[in-house]
mmCIF file of the N, C-alpha and C atoms, coordinates in Angstrom:
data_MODEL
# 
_entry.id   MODEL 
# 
loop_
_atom_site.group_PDB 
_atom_site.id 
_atom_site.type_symbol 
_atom_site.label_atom_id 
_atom_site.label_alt_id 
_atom_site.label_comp_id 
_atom_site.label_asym_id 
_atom_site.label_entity_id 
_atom_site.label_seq_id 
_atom_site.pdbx_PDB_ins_code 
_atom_site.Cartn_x 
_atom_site.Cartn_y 
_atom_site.Cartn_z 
_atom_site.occupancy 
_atom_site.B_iso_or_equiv 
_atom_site.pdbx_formal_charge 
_atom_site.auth_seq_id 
_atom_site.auth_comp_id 
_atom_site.auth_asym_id 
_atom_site.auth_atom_id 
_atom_site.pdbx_PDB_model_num 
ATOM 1   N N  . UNK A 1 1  ? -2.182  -13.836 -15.674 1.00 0.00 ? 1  UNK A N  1 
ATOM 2   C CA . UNK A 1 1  ? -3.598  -13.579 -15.714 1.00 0.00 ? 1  UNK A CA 1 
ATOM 3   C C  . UNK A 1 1  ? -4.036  -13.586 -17.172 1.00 0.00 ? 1  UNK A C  1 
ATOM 4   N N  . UNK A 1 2  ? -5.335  -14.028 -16.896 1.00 0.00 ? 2  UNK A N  1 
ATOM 5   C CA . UNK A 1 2  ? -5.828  -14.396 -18.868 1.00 0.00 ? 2  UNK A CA 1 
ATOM 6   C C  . UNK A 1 2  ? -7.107  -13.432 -18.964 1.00 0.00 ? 2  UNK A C  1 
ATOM 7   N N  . UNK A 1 3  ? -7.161  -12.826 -20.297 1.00 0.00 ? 3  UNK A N  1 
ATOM 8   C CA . UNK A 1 3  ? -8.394  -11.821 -20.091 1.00 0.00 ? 3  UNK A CA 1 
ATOM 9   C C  . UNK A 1 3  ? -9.112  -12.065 -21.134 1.00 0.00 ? 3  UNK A C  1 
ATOM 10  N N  . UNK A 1 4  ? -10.476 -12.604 -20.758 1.00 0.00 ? 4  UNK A N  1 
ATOM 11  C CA . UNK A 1 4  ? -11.590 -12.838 -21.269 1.00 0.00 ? 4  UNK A CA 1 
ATOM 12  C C  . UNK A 1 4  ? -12.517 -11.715 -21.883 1.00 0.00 ? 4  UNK A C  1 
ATOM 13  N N  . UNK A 1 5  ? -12.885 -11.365 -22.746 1.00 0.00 ? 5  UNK A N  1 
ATOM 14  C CA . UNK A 1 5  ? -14.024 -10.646 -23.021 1.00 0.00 ? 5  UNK A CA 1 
ATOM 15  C C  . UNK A 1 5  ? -15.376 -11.913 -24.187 1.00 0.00 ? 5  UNK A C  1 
ATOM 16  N N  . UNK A 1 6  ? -16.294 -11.051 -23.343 1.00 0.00 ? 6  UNK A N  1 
ATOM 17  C CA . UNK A 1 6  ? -17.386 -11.663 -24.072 1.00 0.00 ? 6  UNK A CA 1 
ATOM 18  C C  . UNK A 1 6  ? -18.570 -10.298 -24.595 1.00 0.00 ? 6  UNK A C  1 
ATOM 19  N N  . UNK A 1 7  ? -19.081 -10.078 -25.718 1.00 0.00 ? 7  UNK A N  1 
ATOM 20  C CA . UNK A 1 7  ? -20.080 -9.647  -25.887 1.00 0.00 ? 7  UNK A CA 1 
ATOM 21  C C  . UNK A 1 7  ? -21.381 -9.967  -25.348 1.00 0.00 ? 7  UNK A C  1 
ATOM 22  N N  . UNK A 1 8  ? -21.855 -8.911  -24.613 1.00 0.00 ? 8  UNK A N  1 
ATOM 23  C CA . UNK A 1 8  ? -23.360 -9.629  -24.108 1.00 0.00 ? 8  UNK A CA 1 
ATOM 24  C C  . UNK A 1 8  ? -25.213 -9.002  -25.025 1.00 0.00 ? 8  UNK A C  1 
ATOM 25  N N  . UNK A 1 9  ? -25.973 -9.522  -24.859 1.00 0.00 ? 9  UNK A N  1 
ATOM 26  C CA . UNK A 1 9  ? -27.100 -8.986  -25.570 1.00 0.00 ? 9  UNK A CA 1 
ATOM 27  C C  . UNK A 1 9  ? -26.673 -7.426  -25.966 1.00 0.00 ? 9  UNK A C  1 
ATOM 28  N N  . UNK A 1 10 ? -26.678 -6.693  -25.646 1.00 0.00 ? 10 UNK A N  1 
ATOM 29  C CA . UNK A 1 10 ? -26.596 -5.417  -25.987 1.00 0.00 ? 10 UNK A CA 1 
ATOM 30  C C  . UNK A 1 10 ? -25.376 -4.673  -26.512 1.00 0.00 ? 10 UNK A C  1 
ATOM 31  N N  . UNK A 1 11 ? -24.445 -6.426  -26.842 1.00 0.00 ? 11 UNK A N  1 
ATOM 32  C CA . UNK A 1 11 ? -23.152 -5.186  -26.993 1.00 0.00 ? 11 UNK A CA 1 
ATOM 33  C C  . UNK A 1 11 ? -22.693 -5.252  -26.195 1.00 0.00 ? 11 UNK A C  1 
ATOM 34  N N  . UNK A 1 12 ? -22.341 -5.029  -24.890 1.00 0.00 ? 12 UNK A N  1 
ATOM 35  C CA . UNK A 1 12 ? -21.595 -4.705  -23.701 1.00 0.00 ? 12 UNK A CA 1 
ATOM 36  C C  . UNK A 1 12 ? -20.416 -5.463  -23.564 1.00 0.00 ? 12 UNK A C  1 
ATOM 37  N N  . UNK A 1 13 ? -19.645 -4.792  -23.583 1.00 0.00 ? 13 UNK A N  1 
ATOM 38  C CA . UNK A 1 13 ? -17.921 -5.962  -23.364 1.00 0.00 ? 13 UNK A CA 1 
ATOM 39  C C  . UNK A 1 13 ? -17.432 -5.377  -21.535 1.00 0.00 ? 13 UNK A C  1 
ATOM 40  N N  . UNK A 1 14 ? -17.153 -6.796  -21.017 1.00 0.00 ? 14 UNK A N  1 
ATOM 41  C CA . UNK A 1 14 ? -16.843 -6.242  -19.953 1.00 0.00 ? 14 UNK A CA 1 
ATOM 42  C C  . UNK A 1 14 ? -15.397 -7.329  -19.819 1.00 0.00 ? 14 UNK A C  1 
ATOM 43  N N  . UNK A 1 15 ? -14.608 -7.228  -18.736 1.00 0.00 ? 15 UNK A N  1 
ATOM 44  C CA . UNK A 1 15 ? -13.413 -8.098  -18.275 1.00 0.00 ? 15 UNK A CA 1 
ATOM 45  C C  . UNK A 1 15 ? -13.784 -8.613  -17.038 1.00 0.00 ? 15 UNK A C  1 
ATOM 46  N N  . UNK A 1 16 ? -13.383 -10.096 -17.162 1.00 0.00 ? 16 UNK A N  1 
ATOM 47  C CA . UNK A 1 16 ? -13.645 -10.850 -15.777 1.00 0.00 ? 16 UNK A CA 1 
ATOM 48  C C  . UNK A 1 16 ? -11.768 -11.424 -15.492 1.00 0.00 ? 16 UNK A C  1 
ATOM 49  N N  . UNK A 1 17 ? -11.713 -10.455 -14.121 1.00 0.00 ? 17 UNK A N  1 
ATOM 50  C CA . UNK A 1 17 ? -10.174 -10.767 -13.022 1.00 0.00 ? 17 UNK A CA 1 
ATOM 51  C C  . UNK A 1 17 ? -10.774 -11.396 -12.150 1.00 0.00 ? 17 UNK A C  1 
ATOM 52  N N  . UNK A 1 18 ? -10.024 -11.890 -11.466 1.00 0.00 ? 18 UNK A N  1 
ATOM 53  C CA . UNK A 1 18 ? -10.021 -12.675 -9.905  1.00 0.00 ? 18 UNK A CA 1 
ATOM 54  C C  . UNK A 1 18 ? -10.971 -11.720 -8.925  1.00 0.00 ? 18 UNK A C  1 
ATOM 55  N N  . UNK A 1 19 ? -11.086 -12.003 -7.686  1.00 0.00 ? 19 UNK A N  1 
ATOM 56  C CA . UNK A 1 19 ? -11.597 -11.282 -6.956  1.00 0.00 ? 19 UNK A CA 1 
ATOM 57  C C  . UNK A 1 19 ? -10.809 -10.898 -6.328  1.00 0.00 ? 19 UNK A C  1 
ATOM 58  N N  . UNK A 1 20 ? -9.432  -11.687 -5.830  1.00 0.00 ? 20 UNK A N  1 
ATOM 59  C CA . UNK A 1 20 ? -8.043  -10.725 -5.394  1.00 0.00 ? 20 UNK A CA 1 
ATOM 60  C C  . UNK A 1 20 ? -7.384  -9.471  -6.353  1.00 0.00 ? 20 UNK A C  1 
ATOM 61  N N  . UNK A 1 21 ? -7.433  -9.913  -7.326  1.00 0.00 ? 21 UNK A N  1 
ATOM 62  C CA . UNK A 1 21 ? -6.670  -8.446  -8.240  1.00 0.00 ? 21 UNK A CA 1 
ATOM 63  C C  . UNK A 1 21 ? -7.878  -7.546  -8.341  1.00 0.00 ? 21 UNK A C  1 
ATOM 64  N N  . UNK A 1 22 ? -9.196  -7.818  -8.071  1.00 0.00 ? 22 UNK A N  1 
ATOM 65  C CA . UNK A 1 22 ? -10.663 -6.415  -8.446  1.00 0.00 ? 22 UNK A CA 1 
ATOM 66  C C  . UNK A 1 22 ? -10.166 -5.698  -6.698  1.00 0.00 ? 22 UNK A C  1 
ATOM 67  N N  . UNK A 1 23 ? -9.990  -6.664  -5.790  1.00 0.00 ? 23 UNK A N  1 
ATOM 68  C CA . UNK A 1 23 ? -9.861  -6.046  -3.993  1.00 0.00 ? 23 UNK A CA 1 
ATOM 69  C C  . UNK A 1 23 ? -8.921  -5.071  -4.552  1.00 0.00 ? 23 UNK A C  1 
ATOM 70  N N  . UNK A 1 24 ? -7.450  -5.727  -5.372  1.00 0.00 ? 24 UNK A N  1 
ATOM 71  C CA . UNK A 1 24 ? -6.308  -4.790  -4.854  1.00 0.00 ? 24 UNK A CA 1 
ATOM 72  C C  . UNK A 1 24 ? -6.379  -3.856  -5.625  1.00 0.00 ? 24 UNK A C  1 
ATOM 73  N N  . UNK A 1 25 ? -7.353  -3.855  -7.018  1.00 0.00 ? 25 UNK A N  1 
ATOM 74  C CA . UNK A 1 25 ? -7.325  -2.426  -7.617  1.00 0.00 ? 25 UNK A CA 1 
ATOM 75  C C  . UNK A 1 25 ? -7.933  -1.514  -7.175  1.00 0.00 ? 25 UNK A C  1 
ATOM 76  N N  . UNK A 1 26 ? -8.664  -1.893  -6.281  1.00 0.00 ? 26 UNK A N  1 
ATOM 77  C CA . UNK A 1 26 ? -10.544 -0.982  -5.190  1.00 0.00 ? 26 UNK A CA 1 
ATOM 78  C C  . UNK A 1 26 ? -9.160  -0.865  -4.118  1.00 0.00 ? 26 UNK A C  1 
ATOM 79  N N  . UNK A 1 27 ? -8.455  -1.151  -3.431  1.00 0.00 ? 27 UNK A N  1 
ATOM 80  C CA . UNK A 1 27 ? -7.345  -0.346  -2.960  1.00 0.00 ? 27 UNK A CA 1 
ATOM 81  C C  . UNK A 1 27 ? -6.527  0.299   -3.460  1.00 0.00 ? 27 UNK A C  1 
ATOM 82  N N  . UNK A 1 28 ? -6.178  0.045   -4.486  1.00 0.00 ? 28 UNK A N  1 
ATOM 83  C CA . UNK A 1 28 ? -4.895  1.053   -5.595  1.00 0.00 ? 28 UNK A CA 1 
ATOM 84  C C  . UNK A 1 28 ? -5.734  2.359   -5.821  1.00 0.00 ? 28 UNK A C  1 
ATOM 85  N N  . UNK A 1 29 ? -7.058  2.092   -6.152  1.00 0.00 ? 29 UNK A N  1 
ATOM 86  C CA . UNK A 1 29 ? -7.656  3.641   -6.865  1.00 0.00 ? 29 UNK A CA 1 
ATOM 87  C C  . UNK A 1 29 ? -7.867  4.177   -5.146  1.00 0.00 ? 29 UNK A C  1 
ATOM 88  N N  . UNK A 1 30 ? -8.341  3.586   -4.158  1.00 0.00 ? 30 UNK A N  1 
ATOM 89  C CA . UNK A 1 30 ? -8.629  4.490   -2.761  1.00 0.00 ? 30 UNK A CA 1 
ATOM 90  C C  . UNK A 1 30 ? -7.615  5.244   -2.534  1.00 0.00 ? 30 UNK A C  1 
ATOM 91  N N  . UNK A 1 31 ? -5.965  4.615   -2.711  1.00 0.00 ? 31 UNK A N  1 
ATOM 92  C CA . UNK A 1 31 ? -5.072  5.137   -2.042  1.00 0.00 ? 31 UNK A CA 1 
ATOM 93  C C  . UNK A 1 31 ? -5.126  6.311   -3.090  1.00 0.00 ? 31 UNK A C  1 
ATOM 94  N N  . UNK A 1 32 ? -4.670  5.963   -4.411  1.00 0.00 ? 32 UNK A N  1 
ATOM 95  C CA . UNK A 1 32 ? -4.393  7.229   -5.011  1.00 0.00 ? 32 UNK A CA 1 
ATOM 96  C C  . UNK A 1 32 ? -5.432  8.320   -5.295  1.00 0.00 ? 32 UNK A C  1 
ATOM 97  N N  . UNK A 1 33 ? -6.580  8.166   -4.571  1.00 0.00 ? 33 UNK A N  1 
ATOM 98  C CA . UNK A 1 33 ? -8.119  9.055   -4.655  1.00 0.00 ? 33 UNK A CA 1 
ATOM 99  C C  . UNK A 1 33 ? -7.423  10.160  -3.426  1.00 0.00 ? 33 UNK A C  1 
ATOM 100 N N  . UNK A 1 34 ? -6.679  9.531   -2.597  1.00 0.00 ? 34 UNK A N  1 
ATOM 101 C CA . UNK A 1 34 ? -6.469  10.079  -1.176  1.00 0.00 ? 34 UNK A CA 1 
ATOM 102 C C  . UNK A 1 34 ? -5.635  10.822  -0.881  1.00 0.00 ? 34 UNK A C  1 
ATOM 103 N N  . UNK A 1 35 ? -5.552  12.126  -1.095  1.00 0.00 ? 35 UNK A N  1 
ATOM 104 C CA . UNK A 1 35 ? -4.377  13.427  -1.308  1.00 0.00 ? 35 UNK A CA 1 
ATOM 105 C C  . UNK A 1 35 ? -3.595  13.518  -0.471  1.00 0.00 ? 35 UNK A C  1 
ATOM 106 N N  . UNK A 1 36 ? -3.878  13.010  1.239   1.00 0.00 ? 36 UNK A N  1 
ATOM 107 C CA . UNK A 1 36 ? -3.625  13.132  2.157   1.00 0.00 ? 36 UNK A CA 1 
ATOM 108 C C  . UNK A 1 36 ? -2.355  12.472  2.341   1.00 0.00 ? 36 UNK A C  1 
ATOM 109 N N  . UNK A 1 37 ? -2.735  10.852  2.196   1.00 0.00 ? 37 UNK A N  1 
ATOM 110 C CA . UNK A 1 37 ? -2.019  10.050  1.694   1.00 0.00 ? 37 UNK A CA 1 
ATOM 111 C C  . UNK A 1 37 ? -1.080  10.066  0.726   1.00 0.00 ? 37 UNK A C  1 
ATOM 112 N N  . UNK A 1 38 ? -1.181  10.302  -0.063  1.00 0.00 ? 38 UNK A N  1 
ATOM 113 C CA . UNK A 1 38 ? -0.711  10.666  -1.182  1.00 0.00 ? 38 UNK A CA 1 
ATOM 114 C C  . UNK A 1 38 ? 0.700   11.755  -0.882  1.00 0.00 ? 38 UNK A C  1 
ATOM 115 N N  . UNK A 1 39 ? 0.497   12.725  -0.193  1.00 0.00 ? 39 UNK A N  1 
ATOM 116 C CA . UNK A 1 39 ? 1.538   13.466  0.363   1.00 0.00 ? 39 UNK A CA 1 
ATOM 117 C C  . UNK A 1 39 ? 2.244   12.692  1.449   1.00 0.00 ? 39 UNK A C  1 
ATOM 118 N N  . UNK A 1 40 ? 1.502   12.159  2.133   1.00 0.00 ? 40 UNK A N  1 
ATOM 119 C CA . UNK A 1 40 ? 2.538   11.538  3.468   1.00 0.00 ? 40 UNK A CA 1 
ATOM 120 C C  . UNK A 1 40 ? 3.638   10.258  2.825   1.00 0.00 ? 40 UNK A C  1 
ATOM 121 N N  . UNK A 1 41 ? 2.872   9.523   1.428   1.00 0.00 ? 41 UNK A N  1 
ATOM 122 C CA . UNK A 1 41 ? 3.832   8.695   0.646   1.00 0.00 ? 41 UNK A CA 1 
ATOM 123 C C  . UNK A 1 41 ? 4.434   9.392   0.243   1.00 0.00 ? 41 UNK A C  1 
ATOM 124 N N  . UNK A 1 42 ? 4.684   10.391  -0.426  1.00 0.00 ? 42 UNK A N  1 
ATOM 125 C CA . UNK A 1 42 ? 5.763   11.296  -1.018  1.00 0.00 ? 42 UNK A CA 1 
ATOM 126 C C  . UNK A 1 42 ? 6.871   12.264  -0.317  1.00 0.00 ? 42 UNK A C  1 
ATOM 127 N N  . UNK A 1 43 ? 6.382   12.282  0.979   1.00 0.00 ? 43 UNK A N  1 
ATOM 128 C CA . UNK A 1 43 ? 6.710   12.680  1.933   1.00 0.00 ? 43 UNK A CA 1 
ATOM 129 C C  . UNK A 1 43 ? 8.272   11.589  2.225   1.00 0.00 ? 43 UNK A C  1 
ATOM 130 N N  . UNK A 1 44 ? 7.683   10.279  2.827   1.00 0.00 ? 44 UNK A N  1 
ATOM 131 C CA . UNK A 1 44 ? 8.140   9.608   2.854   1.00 0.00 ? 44 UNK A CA 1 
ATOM 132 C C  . UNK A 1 44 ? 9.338   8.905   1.937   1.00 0.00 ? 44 UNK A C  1 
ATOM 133 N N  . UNK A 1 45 ? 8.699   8.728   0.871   1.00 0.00 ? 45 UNK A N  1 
ATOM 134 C CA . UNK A 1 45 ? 10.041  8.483   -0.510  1.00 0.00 ? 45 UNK A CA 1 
ATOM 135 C C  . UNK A 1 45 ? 11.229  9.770   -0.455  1.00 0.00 ? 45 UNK A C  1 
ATOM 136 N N  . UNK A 1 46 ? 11.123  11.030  -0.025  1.00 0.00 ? 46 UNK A N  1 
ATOM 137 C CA . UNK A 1 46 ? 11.888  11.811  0.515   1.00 0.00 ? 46 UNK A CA 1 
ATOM 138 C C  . UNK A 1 46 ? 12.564  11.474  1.572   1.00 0.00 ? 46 UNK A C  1 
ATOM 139 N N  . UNK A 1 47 ? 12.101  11.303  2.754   1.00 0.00 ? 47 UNK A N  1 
ATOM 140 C CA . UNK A 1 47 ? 12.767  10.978  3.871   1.00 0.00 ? 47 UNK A CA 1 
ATOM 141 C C  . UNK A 1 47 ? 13.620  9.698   4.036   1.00 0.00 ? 47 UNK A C  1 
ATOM 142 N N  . UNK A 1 48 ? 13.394  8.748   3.074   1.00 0.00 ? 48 UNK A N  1 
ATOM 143 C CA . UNK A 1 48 ? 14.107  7.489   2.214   1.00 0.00 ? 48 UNK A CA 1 
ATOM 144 C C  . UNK A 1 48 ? 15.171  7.590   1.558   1.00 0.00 ? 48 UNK A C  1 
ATOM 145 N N  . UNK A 1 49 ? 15.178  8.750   0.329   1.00 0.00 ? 49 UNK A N  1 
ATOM 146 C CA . UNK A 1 49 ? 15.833  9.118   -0.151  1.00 0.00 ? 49 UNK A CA 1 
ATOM 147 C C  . UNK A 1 49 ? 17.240  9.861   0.432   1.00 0.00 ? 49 UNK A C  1 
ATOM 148 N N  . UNK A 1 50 ? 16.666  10.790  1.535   1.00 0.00 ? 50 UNK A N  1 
ATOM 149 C CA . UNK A 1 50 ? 17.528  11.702  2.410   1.00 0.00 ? 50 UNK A CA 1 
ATOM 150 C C  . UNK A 1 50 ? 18.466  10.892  3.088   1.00 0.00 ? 50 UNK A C  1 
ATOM 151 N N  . UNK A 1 51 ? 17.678  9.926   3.383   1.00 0.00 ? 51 UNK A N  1 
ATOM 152 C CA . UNK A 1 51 ? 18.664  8.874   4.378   1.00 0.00 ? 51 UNK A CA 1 
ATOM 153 C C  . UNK A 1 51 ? 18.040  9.109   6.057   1.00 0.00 ? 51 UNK A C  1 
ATOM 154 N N  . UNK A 1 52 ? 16.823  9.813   6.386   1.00 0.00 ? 52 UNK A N  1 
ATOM 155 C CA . UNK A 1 52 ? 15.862  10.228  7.333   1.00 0.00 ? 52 UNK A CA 1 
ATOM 156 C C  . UNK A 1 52 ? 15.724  9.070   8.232   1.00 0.00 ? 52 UNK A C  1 
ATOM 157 N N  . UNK A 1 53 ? 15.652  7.593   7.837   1.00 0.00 ? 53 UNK A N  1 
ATOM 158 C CA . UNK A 1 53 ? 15.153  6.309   8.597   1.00 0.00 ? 53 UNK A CA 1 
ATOM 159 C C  . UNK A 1 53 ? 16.084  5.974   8.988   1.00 0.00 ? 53 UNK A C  1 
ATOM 160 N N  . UNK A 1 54 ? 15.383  4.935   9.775   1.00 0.00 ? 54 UNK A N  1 
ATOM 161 C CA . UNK A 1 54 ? 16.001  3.800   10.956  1.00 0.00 ? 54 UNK A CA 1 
ATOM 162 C C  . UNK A 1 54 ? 15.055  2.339   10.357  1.00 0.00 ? 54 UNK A C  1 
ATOM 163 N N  . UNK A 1 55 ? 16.341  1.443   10.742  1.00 0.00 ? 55 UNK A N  1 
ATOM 164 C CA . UNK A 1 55 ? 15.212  0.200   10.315  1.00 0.00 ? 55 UNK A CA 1 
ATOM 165 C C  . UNK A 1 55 ? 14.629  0.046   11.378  1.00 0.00 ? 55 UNK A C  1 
ATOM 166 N N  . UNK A 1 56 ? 13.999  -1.521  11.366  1.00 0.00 ? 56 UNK A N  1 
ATOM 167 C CA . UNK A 1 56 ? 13.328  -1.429  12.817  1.00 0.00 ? 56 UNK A CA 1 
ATOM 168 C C  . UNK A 1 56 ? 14.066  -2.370  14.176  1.00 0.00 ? 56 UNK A C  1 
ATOM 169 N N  . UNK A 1 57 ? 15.256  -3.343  13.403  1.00 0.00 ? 57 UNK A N  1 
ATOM 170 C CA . UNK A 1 57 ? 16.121  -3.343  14.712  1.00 0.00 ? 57 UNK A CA 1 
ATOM 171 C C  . UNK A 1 57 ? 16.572  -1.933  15.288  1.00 0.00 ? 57 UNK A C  1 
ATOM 172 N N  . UNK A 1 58 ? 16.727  -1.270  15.030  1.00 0.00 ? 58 UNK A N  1 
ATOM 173 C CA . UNK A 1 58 ? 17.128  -0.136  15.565  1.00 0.00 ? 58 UNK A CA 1 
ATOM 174 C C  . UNK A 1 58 ? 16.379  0.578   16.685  1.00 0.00 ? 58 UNK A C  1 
ATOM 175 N N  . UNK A 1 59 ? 15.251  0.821   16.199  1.00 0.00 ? 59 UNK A N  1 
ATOM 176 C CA . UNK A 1 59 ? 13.783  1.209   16.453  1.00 0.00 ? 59 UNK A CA 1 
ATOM 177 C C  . UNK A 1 59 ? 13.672  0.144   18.014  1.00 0.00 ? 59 UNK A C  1 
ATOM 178 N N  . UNK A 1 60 ? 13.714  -0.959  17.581  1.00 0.00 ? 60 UNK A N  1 
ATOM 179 C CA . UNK A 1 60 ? 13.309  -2.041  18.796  1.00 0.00 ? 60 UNK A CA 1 
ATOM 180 C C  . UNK A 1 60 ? 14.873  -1.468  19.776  1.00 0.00 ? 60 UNK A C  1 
ATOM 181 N N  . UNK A 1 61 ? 15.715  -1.522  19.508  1.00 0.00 ? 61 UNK A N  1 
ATOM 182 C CA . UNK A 1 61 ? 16.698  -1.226  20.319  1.00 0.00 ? 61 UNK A CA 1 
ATOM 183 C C  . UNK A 1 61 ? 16.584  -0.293  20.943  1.00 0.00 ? 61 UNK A C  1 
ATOM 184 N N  . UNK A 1 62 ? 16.288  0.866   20.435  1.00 0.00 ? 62 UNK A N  1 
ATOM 185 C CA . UNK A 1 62 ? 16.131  2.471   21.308  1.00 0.00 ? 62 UNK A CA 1 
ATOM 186 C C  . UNK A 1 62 ? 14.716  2.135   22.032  1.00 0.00 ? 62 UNK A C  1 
ATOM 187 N N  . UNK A 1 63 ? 13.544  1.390   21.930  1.00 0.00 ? 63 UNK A N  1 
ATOM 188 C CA . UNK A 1 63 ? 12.295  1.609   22.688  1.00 0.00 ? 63 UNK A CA 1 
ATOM 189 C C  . UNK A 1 63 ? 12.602  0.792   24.091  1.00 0.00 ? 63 UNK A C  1 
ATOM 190 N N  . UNK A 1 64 ? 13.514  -0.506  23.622  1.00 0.00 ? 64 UNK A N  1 
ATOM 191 C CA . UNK A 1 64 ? 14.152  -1.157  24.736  1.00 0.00 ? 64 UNK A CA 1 
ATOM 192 C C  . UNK A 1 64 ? 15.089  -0.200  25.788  1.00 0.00 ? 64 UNK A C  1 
ATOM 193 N N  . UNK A 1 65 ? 15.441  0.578   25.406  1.00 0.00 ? 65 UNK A N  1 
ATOM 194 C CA . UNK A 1 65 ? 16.592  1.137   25.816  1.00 0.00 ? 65 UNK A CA 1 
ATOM 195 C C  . UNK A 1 65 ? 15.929  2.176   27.028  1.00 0.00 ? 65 UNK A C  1 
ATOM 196 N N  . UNK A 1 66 ? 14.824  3.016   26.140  1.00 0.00 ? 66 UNK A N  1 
ATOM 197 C CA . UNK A 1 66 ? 14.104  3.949   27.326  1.00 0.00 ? 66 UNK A CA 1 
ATOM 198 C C  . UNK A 1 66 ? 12.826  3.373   27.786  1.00 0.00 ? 66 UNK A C  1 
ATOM 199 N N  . UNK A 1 67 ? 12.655  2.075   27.864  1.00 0.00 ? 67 UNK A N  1 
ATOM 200 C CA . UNK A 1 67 ? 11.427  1.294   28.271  1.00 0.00 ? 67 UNK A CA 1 
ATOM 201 C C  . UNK A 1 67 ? 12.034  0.129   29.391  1.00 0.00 ? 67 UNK A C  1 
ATOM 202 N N  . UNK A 1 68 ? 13.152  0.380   29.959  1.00 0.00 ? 68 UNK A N  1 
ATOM 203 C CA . UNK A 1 68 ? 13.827  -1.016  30.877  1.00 0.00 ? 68 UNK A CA 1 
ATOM 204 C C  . UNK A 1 68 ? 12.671  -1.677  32.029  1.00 0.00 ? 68 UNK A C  1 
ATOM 205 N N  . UNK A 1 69 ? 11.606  -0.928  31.891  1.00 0.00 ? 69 UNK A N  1 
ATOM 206 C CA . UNK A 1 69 ? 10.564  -1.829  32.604  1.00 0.00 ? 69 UNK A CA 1 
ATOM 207 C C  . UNK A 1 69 ? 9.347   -2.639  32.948  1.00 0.00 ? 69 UNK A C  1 
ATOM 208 N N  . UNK A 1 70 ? 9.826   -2.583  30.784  1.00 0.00 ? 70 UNK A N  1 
ATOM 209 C CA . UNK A 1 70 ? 8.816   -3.719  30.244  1.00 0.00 ? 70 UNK A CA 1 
ATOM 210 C C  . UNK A 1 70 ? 9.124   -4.529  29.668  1.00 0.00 ? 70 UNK A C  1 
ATOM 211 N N  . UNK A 1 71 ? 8.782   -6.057  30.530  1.00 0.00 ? 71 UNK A N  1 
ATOM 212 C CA . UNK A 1 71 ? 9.819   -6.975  29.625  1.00 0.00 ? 71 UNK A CA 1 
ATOM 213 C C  . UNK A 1 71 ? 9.191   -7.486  28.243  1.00 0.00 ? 71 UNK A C  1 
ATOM 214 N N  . UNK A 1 72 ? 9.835   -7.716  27.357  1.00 0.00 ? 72 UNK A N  1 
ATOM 215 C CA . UNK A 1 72 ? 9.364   -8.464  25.639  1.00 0.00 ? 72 UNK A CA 1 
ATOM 216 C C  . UNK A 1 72 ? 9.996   -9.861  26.071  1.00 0.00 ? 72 UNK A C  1 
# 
């Protein structure tokens, strides 16, 4: 990425990004605005850490397992 600044009439310096990297930073600041979130990710990097998970063959295996009467 290349970063442009231009002075405008008044002085004003601003930066022009893509409109994909302005989306994903207007998601980066929501998530980390979001405390809630914010704990359930940290939450999580714990339960990662612990060794807490299952991947998701696994996951598909056990729902198969107590679901024998729905076929995929």
């Amino acid at each position: 990425m290349e970063a442009l600044q231009i002075e405008g009439e008044h002085k004003a310096s601003w930066v022009t990004i893509s409109t994909d990297e302005y989306e994903s930073m207007k998601a980066t600041i929501e998530v980390l605005s979001d405390p809630e979130l914010m704990r359930q990710i940290k939450e999580s990097k714990i339960a990662i850490k612990e060794g807490r998970v299952k991947d998701l063959e696994e996951v598909i295996k056990e729902f198969k397992s107590k679901n024998k009467d729905i076929e995929f």
